[in-house]
C-alpha positions in Angstrom: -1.2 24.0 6.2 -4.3 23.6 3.7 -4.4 27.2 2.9 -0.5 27.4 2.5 -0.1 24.5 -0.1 -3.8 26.0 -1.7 -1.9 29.0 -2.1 1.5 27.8 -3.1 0.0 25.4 -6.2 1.4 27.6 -9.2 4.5 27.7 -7.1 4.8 23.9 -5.9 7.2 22.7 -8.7 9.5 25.5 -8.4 11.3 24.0 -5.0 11.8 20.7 -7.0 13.0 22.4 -10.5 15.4 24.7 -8.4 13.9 27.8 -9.7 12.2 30.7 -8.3 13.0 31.3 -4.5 14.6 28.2 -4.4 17.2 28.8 -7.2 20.1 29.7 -4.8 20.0 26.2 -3.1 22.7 24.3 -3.3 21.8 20.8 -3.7 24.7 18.7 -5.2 23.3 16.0 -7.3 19.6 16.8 -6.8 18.2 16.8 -10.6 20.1 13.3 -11.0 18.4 12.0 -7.8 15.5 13.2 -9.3 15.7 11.3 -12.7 17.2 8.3 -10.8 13.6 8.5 -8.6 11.4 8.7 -11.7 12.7 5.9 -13.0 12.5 3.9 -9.7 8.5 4.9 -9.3 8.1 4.1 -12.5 9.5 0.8 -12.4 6.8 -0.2 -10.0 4.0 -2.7 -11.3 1.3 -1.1 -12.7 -1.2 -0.8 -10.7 -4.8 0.6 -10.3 -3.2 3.8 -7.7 -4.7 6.8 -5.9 -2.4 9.4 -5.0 -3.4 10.9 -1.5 -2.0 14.6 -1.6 -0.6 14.8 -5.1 0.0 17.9 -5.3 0.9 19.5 -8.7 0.7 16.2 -9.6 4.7 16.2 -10.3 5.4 12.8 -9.3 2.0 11.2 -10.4 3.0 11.3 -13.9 5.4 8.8 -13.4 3.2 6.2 -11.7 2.2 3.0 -13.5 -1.2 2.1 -14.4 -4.4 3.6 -13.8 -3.8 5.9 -11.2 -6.2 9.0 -9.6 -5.0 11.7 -8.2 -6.4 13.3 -5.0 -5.7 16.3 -3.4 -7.9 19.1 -0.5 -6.8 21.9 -3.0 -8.7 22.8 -6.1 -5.9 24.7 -7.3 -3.6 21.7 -7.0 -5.8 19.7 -8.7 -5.6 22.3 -11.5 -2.1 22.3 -11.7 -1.8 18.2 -11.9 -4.8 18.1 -14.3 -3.0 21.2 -16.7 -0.2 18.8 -17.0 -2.2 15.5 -17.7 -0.7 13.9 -14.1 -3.3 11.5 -13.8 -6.9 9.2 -15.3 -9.2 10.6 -13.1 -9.4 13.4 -10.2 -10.9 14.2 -7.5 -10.7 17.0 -4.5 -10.8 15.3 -1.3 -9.8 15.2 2.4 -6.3 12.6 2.9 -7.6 11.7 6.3 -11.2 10.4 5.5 -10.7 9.3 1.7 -13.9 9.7 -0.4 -13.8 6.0 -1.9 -15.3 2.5 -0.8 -12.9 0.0 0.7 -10.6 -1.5 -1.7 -11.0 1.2 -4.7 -7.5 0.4 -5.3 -4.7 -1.6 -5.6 -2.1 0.7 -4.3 -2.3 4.3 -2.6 0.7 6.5 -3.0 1.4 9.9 -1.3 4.2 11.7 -2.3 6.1 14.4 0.2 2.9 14.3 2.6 3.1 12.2 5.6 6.5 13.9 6.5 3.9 16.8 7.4 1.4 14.8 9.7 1.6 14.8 13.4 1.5 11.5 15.0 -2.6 11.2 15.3 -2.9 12.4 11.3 -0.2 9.7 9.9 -2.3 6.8 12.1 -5.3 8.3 10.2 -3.7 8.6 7.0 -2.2 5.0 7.1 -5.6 3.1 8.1 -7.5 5.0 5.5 -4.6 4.1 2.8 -5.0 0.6 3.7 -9.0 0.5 3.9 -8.7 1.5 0.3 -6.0 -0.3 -1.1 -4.0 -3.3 -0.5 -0.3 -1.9 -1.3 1.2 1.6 0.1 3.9 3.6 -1.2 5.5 6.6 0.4 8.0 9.0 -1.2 9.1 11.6 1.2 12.3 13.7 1.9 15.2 11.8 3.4 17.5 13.0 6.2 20.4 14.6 5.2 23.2 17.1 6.8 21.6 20.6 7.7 18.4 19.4 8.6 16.5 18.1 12.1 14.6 14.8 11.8 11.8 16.8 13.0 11.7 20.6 12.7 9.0 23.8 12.1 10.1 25.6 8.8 9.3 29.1 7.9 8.5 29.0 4.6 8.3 32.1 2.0 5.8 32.3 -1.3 6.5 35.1 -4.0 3.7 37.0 -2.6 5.7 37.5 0.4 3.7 35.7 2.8 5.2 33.5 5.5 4.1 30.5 6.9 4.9 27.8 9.2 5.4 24.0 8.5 5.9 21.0 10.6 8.7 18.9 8.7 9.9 15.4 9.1 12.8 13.9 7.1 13.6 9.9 7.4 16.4 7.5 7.0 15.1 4.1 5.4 14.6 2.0 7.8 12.9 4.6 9.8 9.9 5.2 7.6 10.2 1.5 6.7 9.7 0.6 10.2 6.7 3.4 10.3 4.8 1.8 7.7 5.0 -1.8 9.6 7.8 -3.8 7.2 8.2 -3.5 3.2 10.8 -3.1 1.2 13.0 0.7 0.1 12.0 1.9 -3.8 14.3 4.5 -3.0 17.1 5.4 -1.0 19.1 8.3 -1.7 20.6 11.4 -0.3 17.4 14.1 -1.0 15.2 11.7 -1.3 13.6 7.7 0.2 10.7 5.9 -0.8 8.7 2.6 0.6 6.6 0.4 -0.6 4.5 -1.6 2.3 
């Protein structure tokens, strides 16, 4: 999964703009659900935040405060420093974070621990909350035409195929994952919690 998201970076945004190989879905209400879920993240206190796994850095942008953005992908980090995502980067594993205990007020991770196995989300949660007090996670919510748990095939423009272990979540479900909290977001694409 590493070398599939190192290689996908340029690429990342496309699936949540609706362009590229993703311009044929049809996704009623999506780019609303999208603006309603900026504003909710950025409604949030500020707060000093590292983002585990951000990615292109797409939803990082819209985090209060003084937030870093992590990711294992140099190209990633690229893409989320191009578009001025974040304070301060840094390339690192999400599973053994490179920072002292309680660096930060917060740790975020956006569209990640749907794609951790059950040993990897215990290992991402403990290290979250070594480092920071407060844990929010924005992942893809479960909707029609999906499995709660499935094994995607997943094309880039280069043609290469790859294989992805997916989870999608109601609410409660990843509310209840994440021992108690409250819902940022609840919505048909999309759910965020805040423990």
């Amino acid at each position: 999964m590493r070398a599939y998201y190192d290689r996908r970076a340029s690429e990342y945004d496309d699936w949540l703009n609706g362009v590229g190989l993703y311009a044929d879905r049809d996704r009623p209400g999506w780019h609303e659900e999208l603006d309603a879920l900026r504003t909710a993240l950025e409604a949030l206190p500020p707060a000093r935040t590292l983002d585990i796994a951000c990615g292109s850095g797409f939803f990082t942008r819209y985090l209060p405060g003084e937030v870093v953005a992590l990711d294992q992908s140099a190209s990633m980090i690229e893409v989320a420093r191009e578009r001025n995502a974040a304070d301060d980067y840094a390339i690192g594993d999400a599973l053994v974070l490179p920072f002292p205990d309680e660096s930060f007020e917060r740790a975020f991770t956006g569209h990640f621990y749907g794609h951790l196995d059950t040993g990897e989300r215990e290992r991402l949660l403990a290290e979250a909350r070594r480092v920071a007090g407060e844990l929010v996670v924005l992942d893809s919510a479960l909707h029609e035409g999906v499995e709660r748990e499935e094994w995607q095939e997943r094309l880039l423009k280069d043609g290469s195929r790859w294989q992805v272990y997916k989870r999608y979540f109601e609410p409660e479900q990843l509310m209840a994952e994440l021992g108690g909290g409250r819902i940022v977001f609840a919505g048909r694409w999309f759910v965020a919690v805040r423990a």
